[in-house]
SETORGU-183987 format. One line per field, with one value per residue (C-alpha): residue number from 1; residue in one letter; x, y, z. Coordinates in Angstrom, 2 decimals. Example, Ala and Ser with C-alpha at 12.3 -4.5 7.8 and 13.67 -1.06 7.14 Angstrom:
residues 2
dolum c(1,2)
vexvex c(A,S)
c1 c(12.30,13.67)
c2 c(-4.50,-1.06)
c3 c(7.80,7.14)
end
This chain:
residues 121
dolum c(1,2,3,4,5,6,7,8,9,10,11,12,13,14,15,16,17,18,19,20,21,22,23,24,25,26,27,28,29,30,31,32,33,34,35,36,37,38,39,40,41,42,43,44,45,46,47,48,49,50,51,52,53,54,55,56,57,58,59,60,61,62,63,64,65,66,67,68,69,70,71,72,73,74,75,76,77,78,79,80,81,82,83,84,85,86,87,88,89,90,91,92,93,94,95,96,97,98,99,100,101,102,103,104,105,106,107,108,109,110,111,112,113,114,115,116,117,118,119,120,121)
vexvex c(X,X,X,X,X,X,X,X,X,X,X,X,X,X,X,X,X,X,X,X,X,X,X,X,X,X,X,X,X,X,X,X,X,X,X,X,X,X,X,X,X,X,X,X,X,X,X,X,X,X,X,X,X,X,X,X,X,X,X,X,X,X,X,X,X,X,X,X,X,X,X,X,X,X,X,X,X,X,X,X,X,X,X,X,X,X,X,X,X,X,X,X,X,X,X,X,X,X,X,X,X,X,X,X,X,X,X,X,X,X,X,X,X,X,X,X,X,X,X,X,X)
c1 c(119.18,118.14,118.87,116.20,114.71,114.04,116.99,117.95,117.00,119.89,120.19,121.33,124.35,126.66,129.96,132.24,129.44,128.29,124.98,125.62,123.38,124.84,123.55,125.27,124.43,124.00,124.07,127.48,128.46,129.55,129.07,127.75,127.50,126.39,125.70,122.42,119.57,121.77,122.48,126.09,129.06,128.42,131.09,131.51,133.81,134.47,135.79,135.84,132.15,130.75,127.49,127.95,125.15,126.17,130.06,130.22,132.56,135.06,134.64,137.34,137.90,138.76,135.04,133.24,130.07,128.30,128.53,127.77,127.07,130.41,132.39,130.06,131.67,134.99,134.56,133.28,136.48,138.49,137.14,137.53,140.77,141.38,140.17,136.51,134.53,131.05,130.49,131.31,129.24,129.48,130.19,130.61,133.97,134.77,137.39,138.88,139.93,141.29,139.21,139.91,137.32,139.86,139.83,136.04,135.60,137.69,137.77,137.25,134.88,137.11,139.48,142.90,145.54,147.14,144.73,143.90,145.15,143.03,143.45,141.22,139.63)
c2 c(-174.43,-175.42,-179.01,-182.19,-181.14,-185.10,-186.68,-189.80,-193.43,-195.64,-198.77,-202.11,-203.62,-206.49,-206.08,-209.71,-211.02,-207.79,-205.93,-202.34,-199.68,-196.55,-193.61,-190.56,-187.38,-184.95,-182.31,-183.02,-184.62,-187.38,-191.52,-192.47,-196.47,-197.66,-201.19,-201.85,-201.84,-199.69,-196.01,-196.66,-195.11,-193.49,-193.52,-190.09,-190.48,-187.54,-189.92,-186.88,-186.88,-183.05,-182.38,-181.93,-179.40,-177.49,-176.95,-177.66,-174.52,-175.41,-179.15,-181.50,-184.21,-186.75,-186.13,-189.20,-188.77,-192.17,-193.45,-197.37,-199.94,-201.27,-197.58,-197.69,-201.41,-200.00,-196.94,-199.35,-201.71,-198.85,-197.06,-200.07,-200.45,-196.83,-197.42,-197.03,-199.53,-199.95,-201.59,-198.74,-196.28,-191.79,-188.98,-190.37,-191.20,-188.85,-189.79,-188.27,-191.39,-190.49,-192.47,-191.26,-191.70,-194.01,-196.32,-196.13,-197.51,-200.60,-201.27,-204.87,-206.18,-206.56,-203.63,-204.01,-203.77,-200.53,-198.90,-195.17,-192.52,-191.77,-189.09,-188.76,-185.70)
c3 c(69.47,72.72,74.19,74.69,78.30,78.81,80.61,78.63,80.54,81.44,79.52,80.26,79.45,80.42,80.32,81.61,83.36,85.45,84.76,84.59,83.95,81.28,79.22,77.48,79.33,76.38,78.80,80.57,76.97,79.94,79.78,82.81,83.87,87.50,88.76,87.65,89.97,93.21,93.79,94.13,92.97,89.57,86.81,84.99,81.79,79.59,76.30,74.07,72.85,71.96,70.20,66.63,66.40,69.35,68.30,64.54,64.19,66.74,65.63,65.48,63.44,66.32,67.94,68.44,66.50,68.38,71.49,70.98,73.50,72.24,73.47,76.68,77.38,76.82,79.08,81.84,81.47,81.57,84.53,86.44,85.65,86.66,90.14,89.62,92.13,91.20,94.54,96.72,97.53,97.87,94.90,91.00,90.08,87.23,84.50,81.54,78.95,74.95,72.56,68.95,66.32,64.48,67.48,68.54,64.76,65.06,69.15,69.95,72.10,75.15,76.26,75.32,77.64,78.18,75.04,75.88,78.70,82.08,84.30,87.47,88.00)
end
């Protein structure tokens, strides 16, 4: 089965007063959020999303099946706290944060303290 050839469009989200820009890249199975309306820095979080259709065999039952506005707002918070700066500018800022399916169901709308793991990479 071959992949949608149309890149998806950012959408528009605010997350604590800031307008930032994010989309899931089905092809990098990546979230990616920018300040919206600049070219800066680009956020790159692997949060543990895979296509269903493309690895049901290998498929794990932690896989996020949908990445909400409300998991997109939770991978911006935690970038930033990471050391993500939407303000700067050069090459995306790539992060690796757990989200289990058990949390994305019941996260809250703000990020709680200390709530998943980050490595930079």
């Amino acid at each position: 089965m071959a992949r949608p050839s149309k890149k998806r469009e950012f959408r528009r989200i605010v997350v604590d007063g800031i307008e930032y820009a994010w989309r899931l890249n089905t092809v990098s199975e990546r979230v990616e959020a920018v300040l919206a309306g600049t070219h800066n820095q680009k956020l790159v979080a692997d949060i543990g999303w895979r296509d269903p259709w493309l690895a049901l065999p290998d498929r794990d039952d932690s896989t996020i099946e949908t990445v909400t506005p409300r998991i997109a707002a939770w991978t911006i918070r935690a970038g930033l706290k990471h050391g993500w700066d939407p303000e700067a500018k050069g090459t995306p800022f790539a992060i690796c944060l757990a989200l289990p399916q058990e949390d994305a169901d019941n996260l809250p709308s703000s990020a709680p303290s200390g709530f998943g793991q980050a490595s930079q990479g």
